[in-house]
C-alpha positions as protocol buffer text, in pm:
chain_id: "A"
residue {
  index: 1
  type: UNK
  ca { x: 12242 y: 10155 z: 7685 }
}
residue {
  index: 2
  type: UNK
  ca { x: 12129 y: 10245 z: 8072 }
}
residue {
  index: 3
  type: UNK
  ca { x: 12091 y: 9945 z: 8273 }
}
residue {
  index: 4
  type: UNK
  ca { x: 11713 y: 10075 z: 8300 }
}
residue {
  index: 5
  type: UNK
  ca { x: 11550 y: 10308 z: 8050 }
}
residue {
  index: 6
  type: UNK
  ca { x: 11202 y: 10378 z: 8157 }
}
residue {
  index: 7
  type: UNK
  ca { x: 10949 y: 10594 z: 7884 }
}
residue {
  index: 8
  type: UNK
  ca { x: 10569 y: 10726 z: 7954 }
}
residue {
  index: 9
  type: UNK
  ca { x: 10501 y: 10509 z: 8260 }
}
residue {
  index: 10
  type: UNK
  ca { x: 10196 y: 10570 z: 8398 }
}
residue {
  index: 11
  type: UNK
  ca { x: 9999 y: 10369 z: 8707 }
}
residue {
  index: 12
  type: UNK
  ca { x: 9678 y: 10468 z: 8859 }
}
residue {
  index: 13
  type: UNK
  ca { x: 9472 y: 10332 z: 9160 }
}
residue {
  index: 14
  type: UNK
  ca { x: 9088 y: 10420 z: 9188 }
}
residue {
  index: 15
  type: UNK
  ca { x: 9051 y: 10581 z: 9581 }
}
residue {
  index: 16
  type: UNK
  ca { x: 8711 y: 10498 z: 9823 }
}
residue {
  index: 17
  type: UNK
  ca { x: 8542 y: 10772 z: 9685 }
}
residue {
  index: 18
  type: UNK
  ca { x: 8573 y: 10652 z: 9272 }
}
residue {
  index: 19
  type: UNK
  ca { x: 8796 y: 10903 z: 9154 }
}
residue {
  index: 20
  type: UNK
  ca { x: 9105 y: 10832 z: 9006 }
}
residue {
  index: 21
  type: UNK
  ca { x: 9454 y: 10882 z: 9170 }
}
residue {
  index: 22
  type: UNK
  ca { x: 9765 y: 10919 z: 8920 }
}
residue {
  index: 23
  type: UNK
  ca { x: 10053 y: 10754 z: 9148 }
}
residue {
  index: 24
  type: UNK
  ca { x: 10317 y: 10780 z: 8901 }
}
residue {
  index: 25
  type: UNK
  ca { x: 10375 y: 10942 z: 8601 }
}
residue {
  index: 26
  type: UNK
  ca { x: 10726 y: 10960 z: 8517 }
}
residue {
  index: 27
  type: UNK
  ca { x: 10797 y: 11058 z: 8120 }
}
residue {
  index: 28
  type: UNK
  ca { x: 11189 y: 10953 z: 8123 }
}
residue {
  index: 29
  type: UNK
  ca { x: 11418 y: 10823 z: 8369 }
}
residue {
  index: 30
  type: UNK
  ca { x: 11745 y: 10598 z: 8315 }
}
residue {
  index: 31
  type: UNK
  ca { x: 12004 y: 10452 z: 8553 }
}
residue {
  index: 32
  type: UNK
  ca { x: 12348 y: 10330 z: 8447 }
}
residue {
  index: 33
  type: UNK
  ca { x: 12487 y: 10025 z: 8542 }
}
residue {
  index: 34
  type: UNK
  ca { x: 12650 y: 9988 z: 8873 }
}
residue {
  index: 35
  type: UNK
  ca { x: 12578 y: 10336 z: 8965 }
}
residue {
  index: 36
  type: UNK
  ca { x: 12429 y: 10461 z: 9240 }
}
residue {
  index: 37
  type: UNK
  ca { x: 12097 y: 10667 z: 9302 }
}
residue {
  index: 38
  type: UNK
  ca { x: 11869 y: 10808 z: 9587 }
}
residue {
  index: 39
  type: UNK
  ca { x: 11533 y: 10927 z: 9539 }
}
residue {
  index: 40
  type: UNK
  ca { x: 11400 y: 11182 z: 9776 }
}
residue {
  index: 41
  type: UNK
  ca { x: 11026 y: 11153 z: 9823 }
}
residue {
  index: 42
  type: UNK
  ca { x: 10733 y: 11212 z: 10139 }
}
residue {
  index: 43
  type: UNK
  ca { x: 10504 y: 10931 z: 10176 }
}
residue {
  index: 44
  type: UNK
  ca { x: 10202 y: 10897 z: 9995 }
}
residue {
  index: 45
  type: UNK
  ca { x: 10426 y: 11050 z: 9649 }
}
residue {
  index: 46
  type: UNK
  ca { x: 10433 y: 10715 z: 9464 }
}
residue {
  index: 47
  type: UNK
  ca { x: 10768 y: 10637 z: 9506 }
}
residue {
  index: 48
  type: UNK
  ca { x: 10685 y: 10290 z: 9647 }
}
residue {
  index: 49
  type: UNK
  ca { x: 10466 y: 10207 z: 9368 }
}
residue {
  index: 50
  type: UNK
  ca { x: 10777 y: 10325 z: 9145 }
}
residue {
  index: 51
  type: UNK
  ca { x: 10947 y: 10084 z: 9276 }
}
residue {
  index: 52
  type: UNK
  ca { x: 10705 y: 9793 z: 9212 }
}
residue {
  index: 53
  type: UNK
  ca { x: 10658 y: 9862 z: 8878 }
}
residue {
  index: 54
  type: UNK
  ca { x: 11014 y: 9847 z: 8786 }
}
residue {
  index: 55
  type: UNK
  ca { x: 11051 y: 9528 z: 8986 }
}
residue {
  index: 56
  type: UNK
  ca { x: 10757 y: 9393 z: 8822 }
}
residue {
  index: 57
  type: UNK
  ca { x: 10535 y: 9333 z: 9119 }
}
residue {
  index: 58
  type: UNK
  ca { x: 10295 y: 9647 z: 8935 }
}
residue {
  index: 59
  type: UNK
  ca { x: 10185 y: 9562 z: 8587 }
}
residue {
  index: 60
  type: UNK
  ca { x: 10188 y: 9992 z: 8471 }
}
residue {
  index: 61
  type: UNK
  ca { x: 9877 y: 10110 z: 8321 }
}
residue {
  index: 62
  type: UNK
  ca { x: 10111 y: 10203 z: 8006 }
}
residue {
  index: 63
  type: UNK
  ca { x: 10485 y: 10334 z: 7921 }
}
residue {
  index: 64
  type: UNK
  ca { x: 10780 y: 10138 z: 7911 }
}
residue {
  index: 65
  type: UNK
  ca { x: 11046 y: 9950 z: 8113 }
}
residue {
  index: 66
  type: UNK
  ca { x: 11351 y: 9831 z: 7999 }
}
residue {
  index: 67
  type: UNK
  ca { x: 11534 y: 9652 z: 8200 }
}
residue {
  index: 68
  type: UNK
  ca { x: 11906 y: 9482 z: 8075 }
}
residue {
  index: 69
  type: UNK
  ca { x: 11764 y: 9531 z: 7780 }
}
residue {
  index: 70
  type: UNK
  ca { x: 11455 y: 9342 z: 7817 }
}
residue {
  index: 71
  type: UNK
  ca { x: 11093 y: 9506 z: 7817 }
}
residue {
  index: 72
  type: UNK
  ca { x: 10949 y: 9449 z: 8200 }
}
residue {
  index: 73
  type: UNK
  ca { x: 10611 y: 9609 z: 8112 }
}
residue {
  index: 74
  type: UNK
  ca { x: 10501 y: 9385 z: 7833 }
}
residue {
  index: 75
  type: UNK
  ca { x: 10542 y: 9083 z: 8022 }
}
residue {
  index: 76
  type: UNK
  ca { x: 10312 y: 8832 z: 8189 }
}
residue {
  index: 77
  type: UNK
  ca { x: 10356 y: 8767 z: 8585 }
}
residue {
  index: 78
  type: UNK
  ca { x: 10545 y: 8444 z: 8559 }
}
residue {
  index: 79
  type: UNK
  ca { x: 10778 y: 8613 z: 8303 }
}
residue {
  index: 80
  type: UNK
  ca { x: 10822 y: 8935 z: 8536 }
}
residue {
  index: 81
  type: UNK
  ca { x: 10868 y: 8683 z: 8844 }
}
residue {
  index: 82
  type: UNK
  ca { x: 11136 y: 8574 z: 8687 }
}
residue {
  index: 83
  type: UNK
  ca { x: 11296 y: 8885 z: 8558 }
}
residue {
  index: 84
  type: UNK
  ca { x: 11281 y: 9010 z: 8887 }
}
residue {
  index: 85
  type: UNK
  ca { x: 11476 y: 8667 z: 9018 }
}
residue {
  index: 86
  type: UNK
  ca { x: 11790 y: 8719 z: 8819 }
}
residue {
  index: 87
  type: UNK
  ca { x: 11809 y: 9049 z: 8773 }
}
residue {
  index: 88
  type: UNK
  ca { x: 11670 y: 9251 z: 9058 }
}
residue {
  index: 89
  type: UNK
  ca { x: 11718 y: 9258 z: 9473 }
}
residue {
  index: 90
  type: UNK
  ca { x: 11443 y: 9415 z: 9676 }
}
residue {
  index: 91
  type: UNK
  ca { x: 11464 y: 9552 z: 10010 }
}
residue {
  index: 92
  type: UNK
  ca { x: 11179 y: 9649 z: 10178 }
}
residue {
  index: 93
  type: UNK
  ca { x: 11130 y: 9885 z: 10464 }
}
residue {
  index: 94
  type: UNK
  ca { x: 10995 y: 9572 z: 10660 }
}
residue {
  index: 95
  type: UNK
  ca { x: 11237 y: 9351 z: 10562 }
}
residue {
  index: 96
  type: UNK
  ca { x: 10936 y: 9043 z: 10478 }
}
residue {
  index: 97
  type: UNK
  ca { x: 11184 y: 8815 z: 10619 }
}
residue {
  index: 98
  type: UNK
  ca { x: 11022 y: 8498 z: 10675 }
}
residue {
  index: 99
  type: UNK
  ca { x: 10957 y: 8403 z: 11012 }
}
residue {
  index: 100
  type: UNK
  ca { x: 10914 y: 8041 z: 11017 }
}
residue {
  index: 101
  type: UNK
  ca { x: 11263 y: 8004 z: 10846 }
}
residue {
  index: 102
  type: UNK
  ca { x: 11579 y: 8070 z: 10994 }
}
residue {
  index: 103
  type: UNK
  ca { x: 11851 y: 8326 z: 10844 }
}
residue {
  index: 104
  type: UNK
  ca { x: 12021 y: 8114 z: 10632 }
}
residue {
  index: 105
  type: UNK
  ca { x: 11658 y: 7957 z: 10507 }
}
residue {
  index: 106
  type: UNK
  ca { x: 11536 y: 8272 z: 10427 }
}
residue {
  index: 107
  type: UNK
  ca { x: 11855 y: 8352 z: 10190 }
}
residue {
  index: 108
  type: UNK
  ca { x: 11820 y: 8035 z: 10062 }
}
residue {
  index: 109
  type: UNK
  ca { x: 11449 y: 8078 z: 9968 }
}
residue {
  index: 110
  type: UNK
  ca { x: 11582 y: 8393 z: 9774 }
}
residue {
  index: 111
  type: UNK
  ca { x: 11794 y: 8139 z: 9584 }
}
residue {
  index: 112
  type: UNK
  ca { x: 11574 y: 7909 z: 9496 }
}
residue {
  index: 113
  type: UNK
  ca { x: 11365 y: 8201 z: 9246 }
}
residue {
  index: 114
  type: UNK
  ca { x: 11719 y: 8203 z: 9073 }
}
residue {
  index: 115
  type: UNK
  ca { x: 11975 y: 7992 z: 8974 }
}
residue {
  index: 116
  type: UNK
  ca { x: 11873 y: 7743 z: 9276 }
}
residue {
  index: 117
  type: UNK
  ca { x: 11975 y: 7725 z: 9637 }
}
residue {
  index: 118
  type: UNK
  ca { x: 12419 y: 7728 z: 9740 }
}
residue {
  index: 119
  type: UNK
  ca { x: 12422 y: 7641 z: 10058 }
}
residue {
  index: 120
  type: UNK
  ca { x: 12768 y: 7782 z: 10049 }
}
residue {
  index: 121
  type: UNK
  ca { x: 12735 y: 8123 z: 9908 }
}
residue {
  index: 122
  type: UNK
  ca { x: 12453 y: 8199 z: 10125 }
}
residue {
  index: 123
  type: UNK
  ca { x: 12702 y: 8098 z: 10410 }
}
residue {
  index: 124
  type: UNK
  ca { x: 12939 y: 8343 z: 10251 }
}
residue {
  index: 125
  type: UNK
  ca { x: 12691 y: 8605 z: 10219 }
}
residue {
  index: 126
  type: UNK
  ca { x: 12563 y: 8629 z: 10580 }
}
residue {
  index: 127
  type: UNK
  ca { x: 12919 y: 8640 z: 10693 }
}
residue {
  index: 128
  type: UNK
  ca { x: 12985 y: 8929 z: 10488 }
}
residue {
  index: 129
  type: UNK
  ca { x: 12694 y: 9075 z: 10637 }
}
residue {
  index: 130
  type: UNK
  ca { x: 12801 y: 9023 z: 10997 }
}
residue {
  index: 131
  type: UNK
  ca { x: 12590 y: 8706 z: 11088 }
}
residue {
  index: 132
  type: UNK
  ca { x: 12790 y: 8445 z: 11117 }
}
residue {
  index: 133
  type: UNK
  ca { x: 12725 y: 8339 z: 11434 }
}
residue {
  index: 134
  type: UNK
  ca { x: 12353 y: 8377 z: 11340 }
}
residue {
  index: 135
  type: UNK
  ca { x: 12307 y: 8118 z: 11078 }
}
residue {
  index: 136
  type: UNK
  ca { x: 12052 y: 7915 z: 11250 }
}
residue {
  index: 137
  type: UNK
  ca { x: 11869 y: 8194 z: 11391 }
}
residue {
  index: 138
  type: UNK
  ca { x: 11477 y: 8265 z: 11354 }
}
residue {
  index: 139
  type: UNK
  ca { x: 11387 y: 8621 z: 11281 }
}
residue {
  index: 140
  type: UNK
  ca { x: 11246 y: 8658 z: 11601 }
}
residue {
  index: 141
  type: UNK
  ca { x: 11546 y: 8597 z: 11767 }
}
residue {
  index: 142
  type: UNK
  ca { x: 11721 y: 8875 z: 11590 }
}
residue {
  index: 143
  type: UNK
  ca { x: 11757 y: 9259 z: 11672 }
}
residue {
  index: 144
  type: UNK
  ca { x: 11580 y: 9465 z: 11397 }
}
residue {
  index: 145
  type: UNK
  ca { x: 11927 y: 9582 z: 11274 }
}
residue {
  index: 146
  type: UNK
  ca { x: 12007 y: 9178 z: 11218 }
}
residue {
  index: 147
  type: UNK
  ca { x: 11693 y: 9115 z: 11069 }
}
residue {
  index: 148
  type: UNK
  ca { x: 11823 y: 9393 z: 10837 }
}
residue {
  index: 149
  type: UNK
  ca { x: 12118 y: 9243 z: 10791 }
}
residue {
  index: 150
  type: UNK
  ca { x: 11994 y: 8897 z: 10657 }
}
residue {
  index: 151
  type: UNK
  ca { x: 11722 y: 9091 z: 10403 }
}
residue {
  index: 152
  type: UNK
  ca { x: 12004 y: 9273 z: 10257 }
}
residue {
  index: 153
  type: UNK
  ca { x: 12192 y: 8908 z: 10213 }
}
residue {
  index: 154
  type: UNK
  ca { x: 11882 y: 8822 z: 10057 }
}
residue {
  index: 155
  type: UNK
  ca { x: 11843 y: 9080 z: 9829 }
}
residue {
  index: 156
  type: UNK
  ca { x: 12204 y: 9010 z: 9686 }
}
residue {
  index: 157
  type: UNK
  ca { x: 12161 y: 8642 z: 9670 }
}
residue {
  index: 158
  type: UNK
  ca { x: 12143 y: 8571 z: 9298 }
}
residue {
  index: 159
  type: UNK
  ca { x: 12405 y: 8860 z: 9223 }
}
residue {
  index: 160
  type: UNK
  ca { x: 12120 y: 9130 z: 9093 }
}
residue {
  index: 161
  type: UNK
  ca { x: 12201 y: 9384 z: 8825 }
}
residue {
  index: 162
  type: UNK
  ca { x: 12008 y: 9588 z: 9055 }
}
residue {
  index: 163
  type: UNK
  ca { x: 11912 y: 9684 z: 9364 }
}
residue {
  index: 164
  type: UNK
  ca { x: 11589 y: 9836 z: 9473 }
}
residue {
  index: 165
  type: UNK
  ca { x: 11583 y: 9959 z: 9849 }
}
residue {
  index: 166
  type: UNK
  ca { x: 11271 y: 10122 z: 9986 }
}
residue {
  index: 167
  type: UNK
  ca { x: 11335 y: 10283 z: 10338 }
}
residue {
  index: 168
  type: UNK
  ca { x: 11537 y: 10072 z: 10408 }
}
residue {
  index: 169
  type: UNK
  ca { x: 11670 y: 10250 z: 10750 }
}
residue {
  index: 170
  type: UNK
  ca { x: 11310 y: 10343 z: 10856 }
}
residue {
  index: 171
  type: UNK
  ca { x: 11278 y: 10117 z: 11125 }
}
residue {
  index: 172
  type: UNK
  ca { x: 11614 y: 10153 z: 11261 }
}
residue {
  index: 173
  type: UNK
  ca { x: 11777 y: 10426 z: 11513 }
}
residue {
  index: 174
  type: UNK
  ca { x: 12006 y: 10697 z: 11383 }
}
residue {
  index: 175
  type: UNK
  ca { x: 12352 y: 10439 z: 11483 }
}
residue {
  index: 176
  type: UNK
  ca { x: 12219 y: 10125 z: 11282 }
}
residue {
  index: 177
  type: UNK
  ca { x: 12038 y: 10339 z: 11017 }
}
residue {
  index: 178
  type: UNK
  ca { x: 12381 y: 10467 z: 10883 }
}
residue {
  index: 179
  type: UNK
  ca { x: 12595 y: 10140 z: 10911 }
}
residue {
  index: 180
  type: UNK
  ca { x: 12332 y: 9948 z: 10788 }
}
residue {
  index: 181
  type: UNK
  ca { x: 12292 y: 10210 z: 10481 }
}
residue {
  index: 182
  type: UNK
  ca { x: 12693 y: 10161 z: 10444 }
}
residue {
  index: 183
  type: UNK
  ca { x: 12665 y: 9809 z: 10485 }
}
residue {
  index: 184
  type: UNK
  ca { x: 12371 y: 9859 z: 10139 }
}
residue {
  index: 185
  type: UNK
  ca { x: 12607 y: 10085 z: 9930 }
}
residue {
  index: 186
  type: UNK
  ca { x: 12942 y: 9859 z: 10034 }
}
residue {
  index: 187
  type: UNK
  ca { x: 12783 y: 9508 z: 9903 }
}
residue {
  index: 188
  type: UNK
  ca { x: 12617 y: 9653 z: 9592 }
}
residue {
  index: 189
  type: UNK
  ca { x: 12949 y: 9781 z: 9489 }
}
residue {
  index: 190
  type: UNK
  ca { x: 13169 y: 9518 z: 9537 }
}
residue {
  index: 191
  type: UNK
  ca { x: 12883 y: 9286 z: 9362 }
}
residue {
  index: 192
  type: UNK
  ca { x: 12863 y: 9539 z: 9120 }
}
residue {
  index: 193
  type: UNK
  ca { x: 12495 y: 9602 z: 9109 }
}
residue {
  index: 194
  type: UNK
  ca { x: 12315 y: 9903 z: 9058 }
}
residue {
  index: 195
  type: UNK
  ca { x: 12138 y: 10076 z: 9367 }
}
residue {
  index: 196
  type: UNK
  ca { x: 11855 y: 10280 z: 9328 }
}
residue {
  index: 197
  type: UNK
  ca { x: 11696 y: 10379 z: 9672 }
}
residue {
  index: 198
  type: UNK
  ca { x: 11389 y: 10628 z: 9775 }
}
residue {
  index: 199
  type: UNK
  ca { x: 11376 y: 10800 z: 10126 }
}
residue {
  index: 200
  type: UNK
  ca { x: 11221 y: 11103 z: 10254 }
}
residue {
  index: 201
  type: UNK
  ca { x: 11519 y: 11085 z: 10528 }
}
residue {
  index: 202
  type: UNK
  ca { x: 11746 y: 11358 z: 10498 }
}
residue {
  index: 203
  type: UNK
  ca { x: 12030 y: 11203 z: 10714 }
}
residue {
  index: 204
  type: UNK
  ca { x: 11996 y: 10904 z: 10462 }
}
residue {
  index: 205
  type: UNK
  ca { x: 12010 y: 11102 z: 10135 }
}
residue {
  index: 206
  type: UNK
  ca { x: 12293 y: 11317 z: 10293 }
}
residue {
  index: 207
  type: UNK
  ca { x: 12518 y: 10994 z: 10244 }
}
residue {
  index: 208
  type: UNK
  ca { x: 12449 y: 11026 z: 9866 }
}
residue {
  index: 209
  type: UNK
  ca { x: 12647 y: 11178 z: 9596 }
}
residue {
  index: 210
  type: UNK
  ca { x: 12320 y: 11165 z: 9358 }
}
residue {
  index: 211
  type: UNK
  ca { x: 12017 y: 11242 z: 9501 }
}
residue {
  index: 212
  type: UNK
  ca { x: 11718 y: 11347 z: 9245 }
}
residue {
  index: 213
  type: UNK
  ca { x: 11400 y: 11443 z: 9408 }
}
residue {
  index: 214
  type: UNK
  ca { x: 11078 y: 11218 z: 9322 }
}
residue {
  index: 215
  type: UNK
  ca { x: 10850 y: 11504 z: 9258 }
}
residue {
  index: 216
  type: UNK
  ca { x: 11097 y: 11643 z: 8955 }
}
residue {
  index: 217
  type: UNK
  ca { x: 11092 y: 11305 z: 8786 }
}
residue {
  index: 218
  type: UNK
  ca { x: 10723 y: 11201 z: 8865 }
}
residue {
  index: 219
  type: UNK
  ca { x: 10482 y: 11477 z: 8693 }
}
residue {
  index: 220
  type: UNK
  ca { x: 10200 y: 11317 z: 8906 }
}
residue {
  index: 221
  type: UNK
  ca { x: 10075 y: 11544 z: 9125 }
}
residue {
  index: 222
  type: UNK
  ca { x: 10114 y: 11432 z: 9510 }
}
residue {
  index: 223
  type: UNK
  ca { x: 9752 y: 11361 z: 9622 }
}
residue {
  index: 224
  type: UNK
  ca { x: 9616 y: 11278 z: 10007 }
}
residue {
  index: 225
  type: UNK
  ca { x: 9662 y: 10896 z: 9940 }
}
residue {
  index: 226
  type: UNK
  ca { x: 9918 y: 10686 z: 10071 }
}
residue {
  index: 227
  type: UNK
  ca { x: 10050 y: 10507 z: 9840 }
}
């Protein structure tokens, strides 16, 4: 069985004007454990929202989402939140780091919605990452390519079967983009987590072996509304 098996899943969002926008649409999809995937998409496609509804943060209108074996869709929000704690890491294009909270907080927050806080794993984590030295550092005090750094850390806190990065080099230059996107592939593998990633960079899906574009999977037709 795929590490996630997703059937008929449909979301829609109702626009200013009262009409109905389908965001996603996607009949069958699966993705095998520990493999990776990119998904090319433009903005405004419903890739984003894709995303959410596998981790859970979307409840889907209907369809299916199986997820190590467990049905995502059919659950209640606590039940996804948890889900999502032990078996998913999310990076987001803006990293939601937490500013008030220093690096090694912010991993540690990550913890806490799993098995519960390790002071020394987190440790271990950001000095895999290349932030040793920045342990006790706010966000603020960090170059956008750090602050990168310590969501990925985040993201592979509680040892995820998955991986779910969203632009993840969109707010950094050409240089950082690609060792920060090496840096993404590198951890998931040697964790041994799935990594399933959507960009409408070409330089980023070049450094793919699979690539699948959005649009083939998703029978939604693209619409002028960001999504």
């Amino acid at each position: 069985m795929p590490l996630l098996q997703i059937t008929n899943l449909k979301k829609s969002f109702v626009t200013p004007d009262g009409s109905e926008h389908v965001a996603v649409n996607v009949s069958n999809f699966a993705l095998e454990e520990k493999s990776q995937l990119a998904l090319e998409g433009e903005s405004g496609s419903g890739k984003t929202t894709f995303l959410h509804l596998i981790a859970g943060i979307l409840k889907p209108d209907s369809g299916s989402i199986l997820l190590g074996g467990q049905e995502m869709a059919e659950l209640k929000e606590p039940a996804r939140d948890r889900l999502r704690a032990t078996l998913i890491g999310y990076i987001f294009q803006t990293f939601n780091l937490l500013q008030g909270y220093t690096c090694l907080e912010n991993v540690l927050l990550g913890m806490s919605f799993g098995p519960g806080p390790d002071r020394a794993a987190a440790r271990a984590l950001l000095k895999r990452v290349g932030l040793e030295s920045r342990l006790d550092h706010y966000p603020r005090q960090l170059s956008t390519g750090q602050q990168q750094r310590v969501a990925v850390a985040r993201a592979l806190a509680n040892h995820p079967k998955l991986v779910l990065a969203d632009e993840p080099t969109g707010n950094l230059d050409h240089r950082n983009a690609r060792e920060s996107l090496a840096l993404i592939r590198e951890t998931c593998k040697e964790q041994g987590a799935a990594l399933l990633l959507v960009s409408h960079d070409r330089d980023v899906l070049g450094q793919f072996e699979n690539v699948r574009q959005f649009s083939v999977i998703n029978e939604a037709m693209p619409e002028e509304v960001p999504v």
